[in-house]
mmCIF file as Biopython writes it, N, C-alpha, C and O atoms, coordinates in Angstrom:
data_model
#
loop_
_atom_site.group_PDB
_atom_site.id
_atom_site.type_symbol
_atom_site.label_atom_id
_atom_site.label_alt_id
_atom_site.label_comp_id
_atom_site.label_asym_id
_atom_site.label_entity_id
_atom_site.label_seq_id
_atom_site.pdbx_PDB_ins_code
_atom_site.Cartn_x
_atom_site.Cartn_y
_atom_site.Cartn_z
_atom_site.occupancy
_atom_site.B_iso_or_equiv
_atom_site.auth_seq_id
_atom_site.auth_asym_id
_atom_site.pdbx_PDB_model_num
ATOM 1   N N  . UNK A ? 1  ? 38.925 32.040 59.285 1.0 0.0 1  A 1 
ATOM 2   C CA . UNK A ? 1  ? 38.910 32.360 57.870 1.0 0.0 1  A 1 
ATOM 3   C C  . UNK A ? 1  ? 40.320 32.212 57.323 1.0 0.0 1  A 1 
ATOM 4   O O  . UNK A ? 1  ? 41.282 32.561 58.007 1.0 0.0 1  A 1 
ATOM 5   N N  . UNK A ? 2  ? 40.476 31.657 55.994 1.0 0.0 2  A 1 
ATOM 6   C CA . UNK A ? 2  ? 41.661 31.342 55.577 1.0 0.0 2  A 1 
ATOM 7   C C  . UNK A ? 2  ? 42.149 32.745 54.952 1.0 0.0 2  A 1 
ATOM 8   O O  . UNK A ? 2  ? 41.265 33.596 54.853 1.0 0.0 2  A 1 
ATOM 9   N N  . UNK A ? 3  ? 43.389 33.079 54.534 1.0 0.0 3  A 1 
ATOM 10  C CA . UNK A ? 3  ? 44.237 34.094 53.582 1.0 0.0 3  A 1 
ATOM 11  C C  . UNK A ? 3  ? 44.955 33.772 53.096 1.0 0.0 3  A 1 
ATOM 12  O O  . UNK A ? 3  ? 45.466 32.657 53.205 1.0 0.0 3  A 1 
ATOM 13  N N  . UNK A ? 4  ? 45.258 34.628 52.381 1.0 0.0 4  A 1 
ATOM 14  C CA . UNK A ? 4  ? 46.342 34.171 50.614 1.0 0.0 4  A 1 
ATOM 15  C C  . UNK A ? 4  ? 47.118 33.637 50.975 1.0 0.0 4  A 1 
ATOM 16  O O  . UNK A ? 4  ? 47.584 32.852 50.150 1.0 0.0 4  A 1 
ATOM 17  N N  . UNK A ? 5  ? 48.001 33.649 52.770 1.0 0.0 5  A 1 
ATOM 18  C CA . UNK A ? 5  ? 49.216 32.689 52.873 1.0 0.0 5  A 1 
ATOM 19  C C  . UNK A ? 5  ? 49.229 31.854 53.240 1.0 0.0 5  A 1 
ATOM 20  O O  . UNK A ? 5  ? 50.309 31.468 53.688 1.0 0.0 5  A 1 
ATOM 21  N N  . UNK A ? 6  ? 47.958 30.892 53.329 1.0 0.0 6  A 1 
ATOM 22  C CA . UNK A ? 6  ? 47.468 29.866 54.130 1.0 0.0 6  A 1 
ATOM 23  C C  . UNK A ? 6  ? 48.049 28.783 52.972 1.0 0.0 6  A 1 
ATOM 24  O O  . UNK A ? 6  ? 48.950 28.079 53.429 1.0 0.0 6  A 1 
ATOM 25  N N  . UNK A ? 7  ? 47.780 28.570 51.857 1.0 0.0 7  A 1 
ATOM 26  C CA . UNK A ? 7  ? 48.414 28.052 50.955 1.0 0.0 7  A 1 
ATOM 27  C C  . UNK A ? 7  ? 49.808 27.509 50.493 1.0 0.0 7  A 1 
ATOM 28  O O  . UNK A ? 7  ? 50.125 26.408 50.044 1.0 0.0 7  A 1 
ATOM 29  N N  . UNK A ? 8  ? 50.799 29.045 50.841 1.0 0.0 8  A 1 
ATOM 30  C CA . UNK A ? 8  ? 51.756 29.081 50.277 1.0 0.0 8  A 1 
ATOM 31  C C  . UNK A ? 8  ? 52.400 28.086 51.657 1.0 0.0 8  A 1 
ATOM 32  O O  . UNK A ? 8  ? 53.298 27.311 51.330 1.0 0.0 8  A 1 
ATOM 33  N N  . UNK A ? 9  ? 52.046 28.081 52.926 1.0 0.0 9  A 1 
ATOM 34  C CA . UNK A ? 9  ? 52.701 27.812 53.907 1.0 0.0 9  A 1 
ATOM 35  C C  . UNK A ? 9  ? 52.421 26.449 54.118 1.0 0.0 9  A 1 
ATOM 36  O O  . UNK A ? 9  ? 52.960 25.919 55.090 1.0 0.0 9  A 1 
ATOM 37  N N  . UNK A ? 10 ? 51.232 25.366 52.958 1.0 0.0 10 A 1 
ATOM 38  C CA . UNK A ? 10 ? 51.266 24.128 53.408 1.0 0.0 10 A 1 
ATOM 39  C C  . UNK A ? 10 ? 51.905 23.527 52.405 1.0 0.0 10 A 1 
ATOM 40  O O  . UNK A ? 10 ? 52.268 22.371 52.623 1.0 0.0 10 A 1 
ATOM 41  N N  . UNK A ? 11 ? 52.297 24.302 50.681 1.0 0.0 11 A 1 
ATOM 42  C CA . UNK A ? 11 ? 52.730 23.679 49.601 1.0 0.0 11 A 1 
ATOM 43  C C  . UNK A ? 11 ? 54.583 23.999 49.878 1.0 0.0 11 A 1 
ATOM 44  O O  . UNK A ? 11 ? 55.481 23.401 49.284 1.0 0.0 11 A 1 
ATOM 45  N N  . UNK A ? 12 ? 54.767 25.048 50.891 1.0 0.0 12 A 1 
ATOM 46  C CA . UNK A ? 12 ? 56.017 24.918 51.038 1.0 0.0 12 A 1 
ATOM 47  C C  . UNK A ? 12 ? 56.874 23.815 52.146 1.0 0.0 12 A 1 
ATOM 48  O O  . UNK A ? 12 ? 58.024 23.386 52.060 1.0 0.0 12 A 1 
ATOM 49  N N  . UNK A ? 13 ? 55.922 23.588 53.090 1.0 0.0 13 A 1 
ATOM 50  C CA . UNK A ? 13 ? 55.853 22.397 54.069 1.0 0.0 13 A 1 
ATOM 51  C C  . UNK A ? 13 ? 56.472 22.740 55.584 1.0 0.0 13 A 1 
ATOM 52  O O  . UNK A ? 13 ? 57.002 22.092 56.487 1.0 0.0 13 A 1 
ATOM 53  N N  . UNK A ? 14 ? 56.054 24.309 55.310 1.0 0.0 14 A 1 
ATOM 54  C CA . UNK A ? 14 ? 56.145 24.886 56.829 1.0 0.0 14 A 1 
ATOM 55  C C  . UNK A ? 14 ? 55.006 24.916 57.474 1.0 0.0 14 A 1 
ATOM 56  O O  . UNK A ? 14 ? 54.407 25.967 57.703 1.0 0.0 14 A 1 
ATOM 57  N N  . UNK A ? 15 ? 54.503 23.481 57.913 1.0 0.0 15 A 1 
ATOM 58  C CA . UNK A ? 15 ? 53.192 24.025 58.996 1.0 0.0 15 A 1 
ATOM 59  C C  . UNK A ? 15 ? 53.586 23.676 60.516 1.0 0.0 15 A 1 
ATOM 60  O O  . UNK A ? 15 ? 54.674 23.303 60.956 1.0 0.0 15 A 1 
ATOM 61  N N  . UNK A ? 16 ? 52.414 23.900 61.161 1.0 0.0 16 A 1 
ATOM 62  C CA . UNK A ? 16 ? 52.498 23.269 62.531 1.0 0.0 16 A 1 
ATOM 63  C C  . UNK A ? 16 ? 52.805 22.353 62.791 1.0 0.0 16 A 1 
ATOM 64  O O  . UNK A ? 16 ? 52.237 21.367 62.322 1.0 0.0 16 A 1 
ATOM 65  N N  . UNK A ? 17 ? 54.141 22.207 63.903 1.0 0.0 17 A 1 
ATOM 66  C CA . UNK A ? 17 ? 53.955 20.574 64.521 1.0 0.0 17 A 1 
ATOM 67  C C  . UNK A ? 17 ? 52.636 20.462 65.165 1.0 0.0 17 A 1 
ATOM 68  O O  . UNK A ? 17 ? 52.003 21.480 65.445 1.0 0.0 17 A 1 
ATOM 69  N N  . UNK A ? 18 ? 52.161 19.219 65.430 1.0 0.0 18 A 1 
ATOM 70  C CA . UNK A ? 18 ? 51.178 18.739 65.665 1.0 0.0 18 A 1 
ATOM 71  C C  . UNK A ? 18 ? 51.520 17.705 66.888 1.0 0.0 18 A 1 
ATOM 72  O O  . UNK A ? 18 ? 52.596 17.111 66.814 1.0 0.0 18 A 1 
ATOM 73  N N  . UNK A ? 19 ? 50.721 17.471 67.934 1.0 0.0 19 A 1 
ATOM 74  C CA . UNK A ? 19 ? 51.256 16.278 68.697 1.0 0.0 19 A 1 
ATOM 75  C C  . UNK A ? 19 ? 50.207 16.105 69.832 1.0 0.0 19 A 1 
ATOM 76  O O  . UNK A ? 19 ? 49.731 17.096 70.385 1.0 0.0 19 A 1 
ATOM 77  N N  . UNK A ? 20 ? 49.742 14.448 70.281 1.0 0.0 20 A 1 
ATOM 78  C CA . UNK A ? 20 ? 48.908 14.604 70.542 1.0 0.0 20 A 1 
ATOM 79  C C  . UNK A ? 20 ? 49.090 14.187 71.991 1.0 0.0 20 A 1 
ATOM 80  O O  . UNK A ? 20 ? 48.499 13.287 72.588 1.0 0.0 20 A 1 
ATOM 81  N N  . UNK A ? 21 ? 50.090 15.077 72.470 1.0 0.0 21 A 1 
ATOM 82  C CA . UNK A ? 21 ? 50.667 14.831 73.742 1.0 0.0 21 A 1 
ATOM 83  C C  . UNK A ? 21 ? 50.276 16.252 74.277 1.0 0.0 21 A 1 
ATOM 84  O O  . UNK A ? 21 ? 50.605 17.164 73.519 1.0 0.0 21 A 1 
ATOM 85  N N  . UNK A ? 22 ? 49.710 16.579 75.305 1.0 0.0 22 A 1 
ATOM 86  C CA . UNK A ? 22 ? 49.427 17.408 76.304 1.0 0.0 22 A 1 
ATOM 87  C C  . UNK A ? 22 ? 49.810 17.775 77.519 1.0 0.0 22 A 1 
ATOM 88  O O  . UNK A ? 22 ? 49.915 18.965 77.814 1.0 0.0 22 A 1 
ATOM 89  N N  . UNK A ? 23 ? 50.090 16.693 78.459 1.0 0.0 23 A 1 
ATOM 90  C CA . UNK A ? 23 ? 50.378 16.352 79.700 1.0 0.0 23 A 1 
ATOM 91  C C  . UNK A ? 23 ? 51.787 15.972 79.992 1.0 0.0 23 A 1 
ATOM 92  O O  . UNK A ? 23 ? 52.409 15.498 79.041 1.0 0.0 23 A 1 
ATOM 93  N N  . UNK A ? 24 ? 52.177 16.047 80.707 1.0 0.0 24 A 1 
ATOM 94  C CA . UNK A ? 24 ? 53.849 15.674 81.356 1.0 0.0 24 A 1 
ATOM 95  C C  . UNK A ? 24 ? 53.039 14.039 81.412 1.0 0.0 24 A 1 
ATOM 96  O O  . UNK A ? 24 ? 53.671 13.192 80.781 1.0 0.0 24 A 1 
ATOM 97  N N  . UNK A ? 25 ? 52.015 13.635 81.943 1.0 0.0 25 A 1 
ATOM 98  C CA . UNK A ? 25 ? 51.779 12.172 82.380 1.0 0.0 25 A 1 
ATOM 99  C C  . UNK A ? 25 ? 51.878 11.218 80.959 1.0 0.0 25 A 1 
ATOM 100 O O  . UNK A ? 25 ? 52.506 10.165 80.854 1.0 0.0 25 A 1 
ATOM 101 N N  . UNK A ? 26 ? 50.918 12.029 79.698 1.0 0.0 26 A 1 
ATOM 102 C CA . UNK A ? 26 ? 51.400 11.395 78.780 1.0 0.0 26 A 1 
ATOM 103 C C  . UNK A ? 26 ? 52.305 11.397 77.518 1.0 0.0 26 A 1 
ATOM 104 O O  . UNK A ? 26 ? 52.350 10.840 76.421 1.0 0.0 26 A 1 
ATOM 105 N N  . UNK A ? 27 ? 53.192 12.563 78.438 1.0 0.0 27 A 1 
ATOM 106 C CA . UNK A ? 27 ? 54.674 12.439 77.633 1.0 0.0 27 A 1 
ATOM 107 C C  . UNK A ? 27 ? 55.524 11.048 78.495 1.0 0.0 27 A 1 
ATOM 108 O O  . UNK A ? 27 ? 56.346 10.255 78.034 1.0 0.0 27 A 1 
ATOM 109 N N  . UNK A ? 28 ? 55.052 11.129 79.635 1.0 0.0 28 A 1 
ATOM 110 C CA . UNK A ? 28 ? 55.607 9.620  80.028 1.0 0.0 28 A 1 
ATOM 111 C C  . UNK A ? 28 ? 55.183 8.726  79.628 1.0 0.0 28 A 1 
ATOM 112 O O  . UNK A ? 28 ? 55.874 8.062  78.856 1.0 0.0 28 A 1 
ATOM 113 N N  . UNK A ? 29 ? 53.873 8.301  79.960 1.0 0.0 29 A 1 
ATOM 114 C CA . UNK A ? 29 ? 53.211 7.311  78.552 1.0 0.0 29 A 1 
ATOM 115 C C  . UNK A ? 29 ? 53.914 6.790  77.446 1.0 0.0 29 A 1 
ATOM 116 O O  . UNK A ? 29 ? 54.228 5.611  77.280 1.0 0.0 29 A 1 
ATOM 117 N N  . UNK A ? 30 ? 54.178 7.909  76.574 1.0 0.0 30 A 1 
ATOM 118 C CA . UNK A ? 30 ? 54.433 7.482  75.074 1.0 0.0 30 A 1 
ATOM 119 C C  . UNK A ? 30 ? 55.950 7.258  75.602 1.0 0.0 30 A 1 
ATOM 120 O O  . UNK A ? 30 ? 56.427 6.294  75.003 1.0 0.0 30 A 1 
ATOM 121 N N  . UNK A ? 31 ? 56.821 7.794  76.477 1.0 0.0 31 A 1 
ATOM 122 C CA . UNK A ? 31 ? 58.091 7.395  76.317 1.0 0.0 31 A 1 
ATOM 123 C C  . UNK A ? 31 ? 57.962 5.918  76.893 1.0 0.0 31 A 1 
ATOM 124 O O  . UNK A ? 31 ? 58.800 5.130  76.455 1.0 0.0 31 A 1 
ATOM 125 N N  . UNK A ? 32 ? 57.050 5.428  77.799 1.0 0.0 32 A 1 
ATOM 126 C CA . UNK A ? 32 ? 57.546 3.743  78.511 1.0 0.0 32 A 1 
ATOM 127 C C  . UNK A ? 32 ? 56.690 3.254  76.852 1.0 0.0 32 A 1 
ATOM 128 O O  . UNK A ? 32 ? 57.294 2.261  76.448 1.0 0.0 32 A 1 
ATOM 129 N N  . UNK A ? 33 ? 55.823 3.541  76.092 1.0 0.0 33 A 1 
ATOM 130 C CA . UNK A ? 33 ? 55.045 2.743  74.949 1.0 0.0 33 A 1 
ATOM 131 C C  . UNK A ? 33 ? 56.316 2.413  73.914 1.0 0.0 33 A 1 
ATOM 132 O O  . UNK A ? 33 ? 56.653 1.267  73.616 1.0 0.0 33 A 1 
ATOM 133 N N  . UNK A ? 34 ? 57.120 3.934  73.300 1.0 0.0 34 A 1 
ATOM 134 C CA . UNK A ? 34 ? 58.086 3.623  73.000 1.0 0.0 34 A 1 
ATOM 135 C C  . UNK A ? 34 ? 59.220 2.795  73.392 1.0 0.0 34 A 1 
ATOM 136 O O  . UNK A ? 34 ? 59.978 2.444  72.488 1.0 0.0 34 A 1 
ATOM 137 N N  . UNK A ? 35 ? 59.492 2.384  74.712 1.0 0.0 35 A 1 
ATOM 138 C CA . UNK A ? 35 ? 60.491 1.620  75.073 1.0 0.0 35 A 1 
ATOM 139 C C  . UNK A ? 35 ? 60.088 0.537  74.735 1.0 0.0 35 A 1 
ATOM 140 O O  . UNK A ? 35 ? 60.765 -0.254 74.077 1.0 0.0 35 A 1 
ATOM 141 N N  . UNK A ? 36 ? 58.599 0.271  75.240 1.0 0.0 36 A 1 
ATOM 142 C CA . UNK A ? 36 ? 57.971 -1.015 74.969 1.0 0.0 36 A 1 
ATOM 143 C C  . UNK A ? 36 ? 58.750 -1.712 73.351 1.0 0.0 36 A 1 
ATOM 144 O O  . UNK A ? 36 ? 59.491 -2.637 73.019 1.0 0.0 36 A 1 
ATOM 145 N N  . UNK A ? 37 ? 57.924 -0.449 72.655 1.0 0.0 37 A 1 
ATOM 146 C CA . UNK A ? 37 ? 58.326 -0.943 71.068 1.0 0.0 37 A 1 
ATOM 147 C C  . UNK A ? 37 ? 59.636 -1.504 70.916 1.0 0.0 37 A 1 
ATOM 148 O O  . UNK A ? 37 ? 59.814 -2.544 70.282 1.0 0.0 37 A 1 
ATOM 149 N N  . UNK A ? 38 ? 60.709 -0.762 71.557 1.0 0.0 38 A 1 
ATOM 150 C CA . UNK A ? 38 ? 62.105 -1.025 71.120 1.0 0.0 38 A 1 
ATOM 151 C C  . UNK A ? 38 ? 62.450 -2.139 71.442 1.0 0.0 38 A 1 
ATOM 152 O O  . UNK A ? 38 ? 63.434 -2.603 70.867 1.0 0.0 38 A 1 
ATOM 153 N N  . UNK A ? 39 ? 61.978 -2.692 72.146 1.0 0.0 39 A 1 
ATOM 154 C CA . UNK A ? 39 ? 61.774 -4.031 73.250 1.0 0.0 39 A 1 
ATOM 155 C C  . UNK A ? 39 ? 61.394 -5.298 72.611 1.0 0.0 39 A 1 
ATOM 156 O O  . UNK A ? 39 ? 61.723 -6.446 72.909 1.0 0.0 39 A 1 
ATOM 157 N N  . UNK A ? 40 ? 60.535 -4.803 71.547 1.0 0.0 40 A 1 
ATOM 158 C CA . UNK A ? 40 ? 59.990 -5.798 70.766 1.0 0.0 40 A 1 
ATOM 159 C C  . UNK A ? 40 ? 58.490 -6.002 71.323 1.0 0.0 40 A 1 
ATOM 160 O O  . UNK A ? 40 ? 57.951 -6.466 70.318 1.0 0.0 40 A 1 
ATOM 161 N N  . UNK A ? 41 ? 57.698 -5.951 72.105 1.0 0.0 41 A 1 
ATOM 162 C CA . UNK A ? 41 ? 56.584 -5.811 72.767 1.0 0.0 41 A 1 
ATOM 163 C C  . UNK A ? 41 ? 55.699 -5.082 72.514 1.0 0.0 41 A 1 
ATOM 164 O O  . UNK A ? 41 ? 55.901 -3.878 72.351 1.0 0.0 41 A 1 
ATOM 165 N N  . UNK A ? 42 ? 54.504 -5.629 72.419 1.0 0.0 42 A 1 
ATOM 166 C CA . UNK A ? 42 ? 53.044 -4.787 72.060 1.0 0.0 42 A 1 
ATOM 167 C C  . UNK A ? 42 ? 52.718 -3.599 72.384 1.0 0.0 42 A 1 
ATOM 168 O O  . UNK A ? 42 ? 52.934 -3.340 73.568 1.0 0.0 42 A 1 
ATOM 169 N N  . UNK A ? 43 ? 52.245 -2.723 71.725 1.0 0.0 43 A 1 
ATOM 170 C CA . UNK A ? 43 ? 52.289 -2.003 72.806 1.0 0.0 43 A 1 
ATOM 171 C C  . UNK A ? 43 ? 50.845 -1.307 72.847 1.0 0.0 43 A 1 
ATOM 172 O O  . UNK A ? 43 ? 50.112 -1.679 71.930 1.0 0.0 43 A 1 
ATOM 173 N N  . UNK A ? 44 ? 50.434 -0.608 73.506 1.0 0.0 44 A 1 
ATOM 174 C CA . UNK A ? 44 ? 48.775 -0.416 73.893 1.0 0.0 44 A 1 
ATOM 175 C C  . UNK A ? 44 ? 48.241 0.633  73.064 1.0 0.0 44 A 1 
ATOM 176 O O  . UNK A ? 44 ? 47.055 0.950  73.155 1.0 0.0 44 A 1 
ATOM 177 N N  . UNK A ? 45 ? 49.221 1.331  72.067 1.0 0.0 45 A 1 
ATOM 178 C CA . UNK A ? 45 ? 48.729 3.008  71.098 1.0 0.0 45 A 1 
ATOM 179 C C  . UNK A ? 45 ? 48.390 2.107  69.511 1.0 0.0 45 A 1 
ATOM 180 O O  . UNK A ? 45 ? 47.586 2.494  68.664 1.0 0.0 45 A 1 
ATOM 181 N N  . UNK A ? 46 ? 49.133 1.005  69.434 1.0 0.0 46 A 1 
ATOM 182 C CA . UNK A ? 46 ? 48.551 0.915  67.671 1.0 0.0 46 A 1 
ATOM 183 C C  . UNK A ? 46 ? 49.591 1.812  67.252 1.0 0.0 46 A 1 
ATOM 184 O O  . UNK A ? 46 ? 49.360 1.827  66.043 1.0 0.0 46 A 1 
ATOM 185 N N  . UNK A ? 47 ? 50.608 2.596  67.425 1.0 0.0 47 A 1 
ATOM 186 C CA . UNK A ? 47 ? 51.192 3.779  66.829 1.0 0.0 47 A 1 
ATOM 187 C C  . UNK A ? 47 ? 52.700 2.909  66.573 1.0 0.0 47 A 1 
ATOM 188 O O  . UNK A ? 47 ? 53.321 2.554  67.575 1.0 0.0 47 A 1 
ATOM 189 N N  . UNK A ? 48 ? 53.149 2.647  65.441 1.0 0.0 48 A 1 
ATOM 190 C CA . UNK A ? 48 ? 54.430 2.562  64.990 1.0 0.0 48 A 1 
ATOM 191 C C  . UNK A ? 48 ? 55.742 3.601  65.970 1.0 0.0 48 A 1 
ATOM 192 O O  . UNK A ? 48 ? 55.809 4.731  66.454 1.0 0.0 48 A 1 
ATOM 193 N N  . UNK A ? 49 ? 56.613 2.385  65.854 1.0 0.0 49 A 1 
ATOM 194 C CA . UNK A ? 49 ? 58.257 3.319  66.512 1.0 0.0 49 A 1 
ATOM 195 C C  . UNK A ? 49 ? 58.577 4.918  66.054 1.0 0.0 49 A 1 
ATOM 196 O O  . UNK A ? 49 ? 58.697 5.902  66.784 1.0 0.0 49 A 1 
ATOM 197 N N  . UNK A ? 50 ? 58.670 4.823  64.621 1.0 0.0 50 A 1 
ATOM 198 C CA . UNK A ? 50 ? 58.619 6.392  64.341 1.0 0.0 50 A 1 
ATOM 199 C C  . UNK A ? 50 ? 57.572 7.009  64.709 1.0 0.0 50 A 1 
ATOM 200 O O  . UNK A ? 50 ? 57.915 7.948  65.426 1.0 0.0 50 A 1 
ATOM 201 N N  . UNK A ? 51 ? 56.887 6.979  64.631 1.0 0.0 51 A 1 
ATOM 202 C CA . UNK A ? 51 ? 55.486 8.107  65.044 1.0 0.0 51 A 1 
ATOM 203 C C  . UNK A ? 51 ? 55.542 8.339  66.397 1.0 0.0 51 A 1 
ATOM 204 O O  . UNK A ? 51 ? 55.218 9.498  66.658 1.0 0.0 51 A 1 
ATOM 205 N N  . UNK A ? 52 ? 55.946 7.409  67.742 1.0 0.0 52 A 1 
ATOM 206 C CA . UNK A ? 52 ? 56.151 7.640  69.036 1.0 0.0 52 A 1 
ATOM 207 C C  . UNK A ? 52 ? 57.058 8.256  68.685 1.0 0.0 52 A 1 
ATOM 208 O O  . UNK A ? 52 ? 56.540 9.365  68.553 1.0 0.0 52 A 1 
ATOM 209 N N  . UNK A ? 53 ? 58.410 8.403  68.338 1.0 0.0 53 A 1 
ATOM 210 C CA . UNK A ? 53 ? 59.432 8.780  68.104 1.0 0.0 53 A 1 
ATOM 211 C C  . UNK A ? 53 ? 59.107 10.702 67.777 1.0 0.0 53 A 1 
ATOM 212 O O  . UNK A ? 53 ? 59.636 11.661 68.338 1.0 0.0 53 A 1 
ATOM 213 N N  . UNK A ? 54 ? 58.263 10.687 66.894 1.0 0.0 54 A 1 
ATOM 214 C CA . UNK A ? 54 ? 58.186 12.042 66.025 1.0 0.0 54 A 1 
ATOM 215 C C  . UNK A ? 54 ? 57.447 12.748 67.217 1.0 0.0 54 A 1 
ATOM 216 O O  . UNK A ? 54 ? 58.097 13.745 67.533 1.0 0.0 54 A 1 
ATOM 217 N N  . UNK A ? 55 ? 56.260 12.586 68.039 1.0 0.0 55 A 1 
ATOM 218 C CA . UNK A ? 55 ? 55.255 13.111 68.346 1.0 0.0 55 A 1 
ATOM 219 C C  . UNK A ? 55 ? 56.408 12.889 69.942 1.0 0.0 55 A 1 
ATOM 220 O O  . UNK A ? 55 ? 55.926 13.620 70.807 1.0 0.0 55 A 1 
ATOM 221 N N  . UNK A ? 56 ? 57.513 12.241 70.429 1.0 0.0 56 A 1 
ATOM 222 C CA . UNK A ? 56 ? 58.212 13.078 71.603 1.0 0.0 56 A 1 
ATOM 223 C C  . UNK A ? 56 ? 58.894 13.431 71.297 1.0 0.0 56 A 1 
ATOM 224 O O  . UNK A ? 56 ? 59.721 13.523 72.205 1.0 0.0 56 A 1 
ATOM 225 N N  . UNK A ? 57 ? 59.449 14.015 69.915 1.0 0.0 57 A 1 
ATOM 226 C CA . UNK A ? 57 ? 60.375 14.863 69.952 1.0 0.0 57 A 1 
ATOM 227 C C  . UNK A ? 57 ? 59.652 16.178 69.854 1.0 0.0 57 A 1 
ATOM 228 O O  . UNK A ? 57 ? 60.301 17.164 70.201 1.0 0.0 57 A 1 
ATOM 229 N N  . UNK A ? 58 ? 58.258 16.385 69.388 1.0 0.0 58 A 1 
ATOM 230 C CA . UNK A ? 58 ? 57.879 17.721 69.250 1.0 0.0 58 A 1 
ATOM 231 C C  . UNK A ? 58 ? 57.215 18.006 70.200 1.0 0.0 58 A 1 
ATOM 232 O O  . UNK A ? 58 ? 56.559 19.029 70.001 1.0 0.0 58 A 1 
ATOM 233 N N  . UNK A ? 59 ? 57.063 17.523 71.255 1.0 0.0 59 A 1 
ATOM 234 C CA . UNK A ? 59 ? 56.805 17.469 72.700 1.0 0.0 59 A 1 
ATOM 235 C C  . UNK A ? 59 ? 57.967 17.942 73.509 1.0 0.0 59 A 1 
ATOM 236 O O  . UNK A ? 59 ? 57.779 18.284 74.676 1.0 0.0 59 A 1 
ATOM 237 N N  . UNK A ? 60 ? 58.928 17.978 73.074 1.0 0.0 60 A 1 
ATOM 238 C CA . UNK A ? 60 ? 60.209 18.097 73.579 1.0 0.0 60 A 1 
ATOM 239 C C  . UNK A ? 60 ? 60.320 19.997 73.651 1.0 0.0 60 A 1 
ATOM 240 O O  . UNK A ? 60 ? 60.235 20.814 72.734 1.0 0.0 60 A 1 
ATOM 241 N N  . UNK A ? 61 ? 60.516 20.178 74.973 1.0 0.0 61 A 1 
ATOM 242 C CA . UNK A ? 61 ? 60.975 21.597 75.300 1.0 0.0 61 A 1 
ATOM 243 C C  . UNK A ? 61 ? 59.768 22.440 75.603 1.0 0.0 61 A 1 
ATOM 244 O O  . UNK A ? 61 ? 59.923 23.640 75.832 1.0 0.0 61 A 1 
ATOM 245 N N  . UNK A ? 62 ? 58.536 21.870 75.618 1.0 0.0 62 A 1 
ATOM 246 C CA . UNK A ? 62 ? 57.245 22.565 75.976 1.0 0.0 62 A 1 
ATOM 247 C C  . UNK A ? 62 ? 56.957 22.794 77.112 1.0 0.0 62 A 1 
ATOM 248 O O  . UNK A ? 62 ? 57.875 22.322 77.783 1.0 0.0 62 A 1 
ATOM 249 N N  . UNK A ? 63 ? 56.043 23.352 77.917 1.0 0.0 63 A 1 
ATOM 250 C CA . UNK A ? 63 ? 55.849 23.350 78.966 1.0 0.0 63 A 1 
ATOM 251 C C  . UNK A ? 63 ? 54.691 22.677 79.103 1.0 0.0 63 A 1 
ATOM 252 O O  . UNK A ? 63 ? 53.795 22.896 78.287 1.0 0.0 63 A 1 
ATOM 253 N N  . UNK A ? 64 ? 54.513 21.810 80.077 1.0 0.0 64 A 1 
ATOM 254 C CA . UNK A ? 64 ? 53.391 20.978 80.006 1.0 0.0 64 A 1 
ATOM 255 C C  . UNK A ? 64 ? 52.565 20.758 81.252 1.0 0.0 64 A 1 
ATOM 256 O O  . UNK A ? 64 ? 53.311 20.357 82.146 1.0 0.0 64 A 1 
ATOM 257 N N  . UNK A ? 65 ? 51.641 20.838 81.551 1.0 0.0 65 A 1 
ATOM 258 C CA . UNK A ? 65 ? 51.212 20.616 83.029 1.0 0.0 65 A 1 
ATOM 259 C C  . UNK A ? 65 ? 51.058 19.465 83.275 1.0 0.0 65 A 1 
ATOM 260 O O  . UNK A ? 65 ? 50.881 18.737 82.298 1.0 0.0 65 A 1 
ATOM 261 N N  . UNK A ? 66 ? 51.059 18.750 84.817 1.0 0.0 66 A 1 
ATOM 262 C CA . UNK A ? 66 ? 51.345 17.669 85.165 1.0 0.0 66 A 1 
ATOM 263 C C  . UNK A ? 66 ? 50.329 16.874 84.376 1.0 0.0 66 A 1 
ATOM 264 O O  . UNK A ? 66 ? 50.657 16.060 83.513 1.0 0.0 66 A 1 
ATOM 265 N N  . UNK A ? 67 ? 48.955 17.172 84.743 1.0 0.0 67 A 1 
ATOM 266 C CA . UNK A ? 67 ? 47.327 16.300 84.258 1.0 0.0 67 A 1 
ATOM 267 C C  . UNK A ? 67 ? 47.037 17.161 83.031 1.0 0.0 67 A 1 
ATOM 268 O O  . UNK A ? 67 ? 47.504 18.284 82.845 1.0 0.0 67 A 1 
ATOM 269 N N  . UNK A ? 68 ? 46.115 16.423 82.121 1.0 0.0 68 A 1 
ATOM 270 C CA . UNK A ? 68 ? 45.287 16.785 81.378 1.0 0.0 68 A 1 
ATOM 271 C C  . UNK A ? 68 ? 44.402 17.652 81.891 1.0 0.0 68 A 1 
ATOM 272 O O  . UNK A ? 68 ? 43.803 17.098 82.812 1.0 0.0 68 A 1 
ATOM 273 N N  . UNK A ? 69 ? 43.926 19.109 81.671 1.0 0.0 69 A 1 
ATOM 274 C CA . UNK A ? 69 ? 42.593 19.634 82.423 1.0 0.0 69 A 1 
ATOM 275 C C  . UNK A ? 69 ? 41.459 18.918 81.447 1.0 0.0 69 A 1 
ATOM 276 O O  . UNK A ? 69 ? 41.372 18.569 80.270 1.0 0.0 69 A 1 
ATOM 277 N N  . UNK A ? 70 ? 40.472 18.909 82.892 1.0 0.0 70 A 1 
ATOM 278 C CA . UNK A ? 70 ? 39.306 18.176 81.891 1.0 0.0 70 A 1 
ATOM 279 C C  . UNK A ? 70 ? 38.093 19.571 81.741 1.0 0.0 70 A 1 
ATOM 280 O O  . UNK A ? 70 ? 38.079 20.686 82.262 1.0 0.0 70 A 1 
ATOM 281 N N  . UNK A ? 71 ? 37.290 18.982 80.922 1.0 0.0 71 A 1 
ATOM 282 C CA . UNK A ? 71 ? 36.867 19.881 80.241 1.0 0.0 71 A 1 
ATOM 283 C C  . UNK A ? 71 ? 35.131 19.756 80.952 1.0 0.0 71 A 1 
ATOM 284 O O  . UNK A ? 71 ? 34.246 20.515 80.558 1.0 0.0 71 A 1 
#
């Protein structure tokens, strides 16, 4: 259920980072995809340099377990 500060906290532009990194395996991932990019080379996400860029830096300092648990 939403509350009165649910609002104030997305028009002020303090929300959640978001990132769709989980795993230590595919925080490695996106870092060799990103190298790829810098490289000049295709790379297998469809995801632009900044956006790899944004989504390991907010990955950065988490604790992460090695695998994805599956569900």
């Amino acid at each position: 259920m939403t509350g009165p500060g649910c609002g104030k906290l997305k028009r002020s532009g303090k929300h959640r980072k978001h990132t769709p990194i989980v795993s230590e395996k595919q925080q490695g991932f996106f870092g060799a995809e990103l190298k790829r990019k810098r490289e000049g080379k295709s790379g297998k996400t469809g995801m632009s340099e900044a956006e790899l860029a944004r989504h390991l830096e907010e990955s950065k300092g988490k604790k992460l377990p090695l695998k994805r648990k599956k569900r």
